[in-house]
Phi, psi and omega in degrees: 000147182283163136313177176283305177294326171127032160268136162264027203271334191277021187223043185251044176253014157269328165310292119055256196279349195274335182319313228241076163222143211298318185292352186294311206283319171321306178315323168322319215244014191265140192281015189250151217257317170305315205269340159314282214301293195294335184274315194280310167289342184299310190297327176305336194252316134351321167270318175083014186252142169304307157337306165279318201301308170317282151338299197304315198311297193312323177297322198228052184286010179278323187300336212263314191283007181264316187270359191047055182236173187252124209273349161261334196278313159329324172303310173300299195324317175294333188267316166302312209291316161276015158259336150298310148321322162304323181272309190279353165258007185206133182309316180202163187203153184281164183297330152338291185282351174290289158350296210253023130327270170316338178098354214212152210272121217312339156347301193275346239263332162305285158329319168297312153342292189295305177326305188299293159328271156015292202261012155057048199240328186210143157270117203200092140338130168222130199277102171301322174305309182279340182079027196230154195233093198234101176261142191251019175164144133217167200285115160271184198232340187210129198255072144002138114350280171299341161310298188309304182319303145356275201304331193295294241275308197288301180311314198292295185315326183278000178278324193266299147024264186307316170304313166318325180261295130040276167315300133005290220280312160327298164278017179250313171299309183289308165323311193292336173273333159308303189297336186273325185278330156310324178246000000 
């Protein structure tokens, strides 16, 4: 579903799902060259990188008007979509470095920020003073492999963590009933 502008950026773990669908994944492998061109964007606003989307751009600049979609507003989107990959790989980040995420002048690096919240993409503070960004979440557009491997290793330390304090906390019960029987 669209936004009130006609954006989907408030949806992307729907990008997500819309990837891995059979007829989606079929475009990849289809022999018309417009439905390529769309499977490859699709994979680019999926990676969440600007970067690349530029790159796609500078290649297939034919494309947006063949799929009838509009190249700024993809554009914005795309500019949500590396400020939610950004935020979900970093605790915090400078205005500097946001900026230069985005694409866009630090100047502008609040507003997105704001937008951004707005469109529920990042949990996120900002430090005026400091020129900082102190993010508590951000939204993926894409659940890696190694993303998963990550998420097992961080369960599992936090499995043994919790065993560890568990144990602690035992032997700690079995001292205080010796110490209770003792006296």
């Amino acid at each position: 579903e669209k936004d009130k502008k006609g954006t989907f950026a408030g949806r992307v773990g729907g990008v997500t799902a819309v990837y891995q669908l059979q007829p989606v994944q079929y475009l990849k492998n289809s022999s018309s060259s417009l439905h390529k061109g769309a499977f490859s964007l699709l994979e680019v606003f999926c990676e969440g990188s600007l970067q690349k989307f530029s790159d796609f751009v500078k290649e297939n600049a034919g494309i947006f008007e063949s799929l009838k979609l509009d190249k700024d507003s993809c554009h914005e989107n795309m500019r949500f979509l590396a400020l939610a990959h950004h935020a979900s790989n970093n605790d915090n980040a400078s205005y500097a470095t946001v900026a230069s995420v985005l694409e866009v002048d630090v100047s502008e690096v609040e507003k997105w920020i704001v937008k951004g919240i707005e469109k529920q993409l990042l949990d996120a503070k900002l430090d005026q003073l400091n020129e900082t960004i102190v993010i508590n979440r951000g939204s993926q557009s894409l659940f890696t492999e190694n993303q998963w491997m990550e998420l097992d290793a961080k369960l599992k330390s936090w499995t043994t963590s919790v065993h560890s304090v568990l144990a602690t906390v035992k032997q700690a019960k079995l001292e205080q009933a010796k110490l209770a029987k003792n006296r």
